[in-house]
N, C-alpha and C positions, 0 to 999 in steps of 0.2 A: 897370462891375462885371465882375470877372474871369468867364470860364466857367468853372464849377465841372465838376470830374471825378471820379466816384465808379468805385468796384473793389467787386467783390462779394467773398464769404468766401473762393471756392473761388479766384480771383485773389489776395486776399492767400495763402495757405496755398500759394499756387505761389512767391510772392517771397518768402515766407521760408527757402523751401527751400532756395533758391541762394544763389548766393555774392556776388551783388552787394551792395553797401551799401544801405541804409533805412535809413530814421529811422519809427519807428511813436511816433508821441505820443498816449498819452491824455488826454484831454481830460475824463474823469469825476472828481466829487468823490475824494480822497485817502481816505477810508474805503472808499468800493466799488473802489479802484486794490487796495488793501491786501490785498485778498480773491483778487486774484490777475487778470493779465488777458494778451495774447497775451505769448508768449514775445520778452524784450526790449524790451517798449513801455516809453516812460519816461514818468515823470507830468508835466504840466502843470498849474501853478496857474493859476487860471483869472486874477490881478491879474497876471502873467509881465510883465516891461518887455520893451521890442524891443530894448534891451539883451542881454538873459540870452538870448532867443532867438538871436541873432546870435552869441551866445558858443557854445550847444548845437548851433545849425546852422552851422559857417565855411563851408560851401559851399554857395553857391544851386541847383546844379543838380542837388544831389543829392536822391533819389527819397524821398518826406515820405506818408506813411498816417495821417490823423489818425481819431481814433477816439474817440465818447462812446458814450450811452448806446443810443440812436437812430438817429443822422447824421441828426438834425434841423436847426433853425435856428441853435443855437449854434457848433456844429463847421462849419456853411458860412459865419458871422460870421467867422471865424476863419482858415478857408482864406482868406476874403476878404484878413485880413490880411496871412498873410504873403505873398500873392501884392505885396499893397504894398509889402512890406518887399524885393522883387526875387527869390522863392523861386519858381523855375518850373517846379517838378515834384513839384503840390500834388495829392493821389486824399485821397477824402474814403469811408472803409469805408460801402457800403451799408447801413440797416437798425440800424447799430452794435453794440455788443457782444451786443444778443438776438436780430441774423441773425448771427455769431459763432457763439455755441452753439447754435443750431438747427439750423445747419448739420452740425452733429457733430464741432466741432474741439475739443472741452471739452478732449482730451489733451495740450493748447499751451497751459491755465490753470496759471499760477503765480504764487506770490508769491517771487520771485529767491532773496532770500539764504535764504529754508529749500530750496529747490531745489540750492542749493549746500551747505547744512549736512548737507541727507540724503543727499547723491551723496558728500564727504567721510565721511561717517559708516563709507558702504554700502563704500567704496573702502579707507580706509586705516584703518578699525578705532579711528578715535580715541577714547582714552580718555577717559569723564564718568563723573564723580561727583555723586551726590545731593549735594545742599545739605544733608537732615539728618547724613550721614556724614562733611562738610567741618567740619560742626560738631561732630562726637563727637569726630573727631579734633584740632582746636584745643583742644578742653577740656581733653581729654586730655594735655594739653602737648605735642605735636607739634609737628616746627619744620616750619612752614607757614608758606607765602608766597601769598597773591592776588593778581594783576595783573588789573586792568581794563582791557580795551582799548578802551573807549568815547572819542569827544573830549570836550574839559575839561567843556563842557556839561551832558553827559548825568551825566557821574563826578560833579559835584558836585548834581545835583540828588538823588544817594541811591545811595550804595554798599556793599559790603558792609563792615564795620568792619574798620579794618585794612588795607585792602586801596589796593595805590600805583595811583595814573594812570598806565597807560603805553601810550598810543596805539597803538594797532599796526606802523603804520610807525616807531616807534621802538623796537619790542620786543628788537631782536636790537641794539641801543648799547646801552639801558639796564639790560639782562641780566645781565652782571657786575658791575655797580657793586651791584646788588640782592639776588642772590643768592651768597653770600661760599660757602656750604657745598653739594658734593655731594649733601651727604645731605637737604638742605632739600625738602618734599613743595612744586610751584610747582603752582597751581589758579592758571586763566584762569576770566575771568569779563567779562559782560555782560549787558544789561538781559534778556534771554534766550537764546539762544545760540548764532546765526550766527559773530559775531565771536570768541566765546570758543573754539569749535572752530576757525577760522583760525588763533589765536594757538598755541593751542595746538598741532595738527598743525605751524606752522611751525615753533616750536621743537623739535620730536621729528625734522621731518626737519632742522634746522641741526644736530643733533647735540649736544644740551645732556646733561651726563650726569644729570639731576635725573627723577625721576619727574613725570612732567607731565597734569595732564587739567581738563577745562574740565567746571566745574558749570555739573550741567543746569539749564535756563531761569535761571540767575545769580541777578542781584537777585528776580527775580519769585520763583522756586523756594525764593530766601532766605527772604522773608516769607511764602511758603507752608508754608513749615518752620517757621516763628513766631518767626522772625529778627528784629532790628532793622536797621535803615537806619541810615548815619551820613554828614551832608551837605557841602557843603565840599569845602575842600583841606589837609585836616591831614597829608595824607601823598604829596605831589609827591617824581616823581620830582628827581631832581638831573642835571645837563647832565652829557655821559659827558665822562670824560677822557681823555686819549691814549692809556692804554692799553684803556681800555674799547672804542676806537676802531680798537686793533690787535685788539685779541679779534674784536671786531663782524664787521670784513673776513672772519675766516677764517668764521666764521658765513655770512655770506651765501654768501659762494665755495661750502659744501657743499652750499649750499640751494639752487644754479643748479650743481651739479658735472654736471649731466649734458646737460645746455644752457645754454650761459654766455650774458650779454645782451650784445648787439652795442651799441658806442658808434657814435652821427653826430655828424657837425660840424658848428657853424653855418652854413654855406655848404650841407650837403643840407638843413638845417632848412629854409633861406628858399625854399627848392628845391620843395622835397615841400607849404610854403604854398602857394605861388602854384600850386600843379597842381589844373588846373580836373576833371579827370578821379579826384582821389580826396582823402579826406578825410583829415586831418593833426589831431590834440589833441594840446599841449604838457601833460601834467598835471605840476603841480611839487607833491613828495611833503615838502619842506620845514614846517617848524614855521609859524605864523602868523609870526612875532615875526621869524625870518630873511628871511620871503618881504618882508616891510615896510620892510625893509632895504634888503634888495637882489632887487627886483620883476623879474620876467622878463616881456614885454611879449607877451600873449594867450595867456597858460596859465591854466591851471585850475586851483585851488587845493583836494586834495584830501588826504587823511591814507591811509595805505596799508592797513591791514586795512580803512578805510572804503571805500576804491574796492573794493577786494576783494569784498567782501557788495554792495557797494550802487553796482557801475560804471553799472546803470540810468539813476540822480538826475543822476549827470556828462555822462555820452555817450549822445549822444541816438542817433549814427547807426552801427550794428549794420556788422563790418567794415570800420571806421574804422583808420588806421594812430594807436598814441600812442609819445607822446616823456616817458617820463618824466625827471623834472627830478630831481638831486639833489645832495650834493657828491662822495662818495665813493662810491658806488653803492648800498652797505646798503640804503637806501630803498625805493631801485631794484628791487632785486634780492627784497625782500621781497613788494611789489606782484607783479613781474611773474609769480614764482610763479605767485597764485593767477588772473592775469589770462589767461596765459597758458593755463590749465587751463579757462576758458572760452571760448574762442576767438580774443581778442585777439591780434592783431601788436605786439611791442613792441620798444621799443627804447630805450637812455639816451642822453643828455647831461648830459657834470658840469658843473657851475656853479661848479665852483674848479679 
């Protein structure tokens, strides 16, 4: 049996301060995660394969804070493990999350992507509108567009009527093919409204000439306003075309105009892997159906306003270098945005 090694509060609260790479995993049920917990800890299912773990952690040496309720016997079950699985720089938080707040770090309790909604909010002034005013104005014969930026999943479990699936990281190709007229009012929407505000401040800074703002709380706010749901795919996007594709480029270009993403080659790629000394994620911002295609071998398969709100779920280790994947950079360039705005190193590689 491994030695187990525990860090008290006032020791994590020093390593998070600096700059070195962590990995802090929770290890509590997904409701009490939800509620908000240290800044950047990523959740743990408790059934995790040592698969998925190998995938969130590529590097064994790097420094792991695991943290439940406690840091009773389930969280030292677990250090046990991955000490198996060859992770040697395993600290198990004393006490767990109720020596945490005891200690007086409650000011490091978050739930990420409203963390990110309210520091956008507070920052660039983004435009929302009530869900009952999205609806005056629709009845009203308004030419009105909603874009959903949830994945296929979530859009068809119940969205607002009317309104096209368009991913996030596809927002800025499928833009022209959608919106034909200026004058068209564009409302971003999601299941409440992390992602809606991404979509939406991205396209105000790519420079779309359309009035744009993301209803508040989306679907939920909808049927709080005594809205109907409507379920399904009755209104998919359609794959851009060439020139949708020429539009797209100039789009992203404004939306990195004031720091452009650096391209690496395969050859740093295999480089910056094998480097025992710091942590490397491929994420590829591609569609499912391309990545299936044509697979890139140990990237992460993410959608780009999804990593945006929610780079938590993907990347486990805080000051991690990524690679995002894509063909033309659009993708890219959409992610790194808002990644970039949280701390992330980024950088691309095209895949054509």
């Amino acid at each position: 049996m491994p030695h187990l090694r525990f860090i008290d509060s006032g020791t994590l609260e020093k390593w998070m301060s600096g700059t070195q790479e962590l990995a802090l995993l929770d290890l509590r049920d997904v409701g009490s995660y939800g509620y908000g917990g240290p800044l950047n800890g990523i959740h743990l299912p408790a059934d995790i394969s040592d698969a998925a773990v190998c995938g969130l952690l590529p590097r064994c040496l790097v420094p792991i804070v695991l943290i439940d309720d406690d840091g009773g016997p389930p969280v030292q079950v677990f250090a046990e493990r991955l000490a198996a699985l060859g992770y040697a720089n395993v600290h198990i938080l004393a006490g767990g999350l109720a020596a945490w707040t005891a200690s007086g770090s409650t000011t490091r309790l978050h739930a990420t992507s409203r963390e990110l909604t309210r520091d956008i909010l507070s920052e660039y002034r983004t435009p929302t509108i009530a869900a009952a005013e999205a609806m005056r104005l629709r009845a009203a014969g308004h030419d009105v567009l909603v874009l959903d930026m949830r994945p296929g999943e979530e859009y068809a479990r119940g969205h607002i009527p009317g309104a096209r699936h368009v991913p996030g990281g596809e927002l800025l190709y499928r833009y022209d093919a959608l919106v034909s007229s200026p004058d068209t009012v564009v409302f971003t929407s999601c299941g409440g409204l992390p992602r809606a505000v991404v979509g939406a401040q991205t396209l105000i800074e790519a420079g779309v000439p359309n009035r744009v703002e993301a209803i508040h709380e989306g679907t939920k706010g909808w049927q709080e306003a005594g809205g109907m749901l409507e379920t399904g795919f009755p209104h998919s996007a359609s794959e851009p075309m060439s020139l949708d594709r020429t539009r797209a480029r100039a789009l992203a270009a404004q939306l990195l105009k004031s720091q452009p993403l650096a391209h690496v080659d395969a050859a740093t790629i295999d480089a910056w892997r094998r480097d025992p000394a710091r942590t490397t994620y491929l994420v590829d911002l591609r569609t499912s159906e391309e990545i299936a295609s044509h697979p890139f071998e140990g990237a992460i398969e993410a959608l780009g306003a999804q990593l945006a709100v929610g780079a938590h779920r993907h990347l486990a280790v805080r000051g991690a270098r990524l690679v995002l994947l894509d063909d033309d950079g659009v993708r890219a360039a959409t992610a790194a945005r808002w990644l970039r705005r949280r701390g992330w190193e980024t950088w691309r590689h095209a895949l054509s």
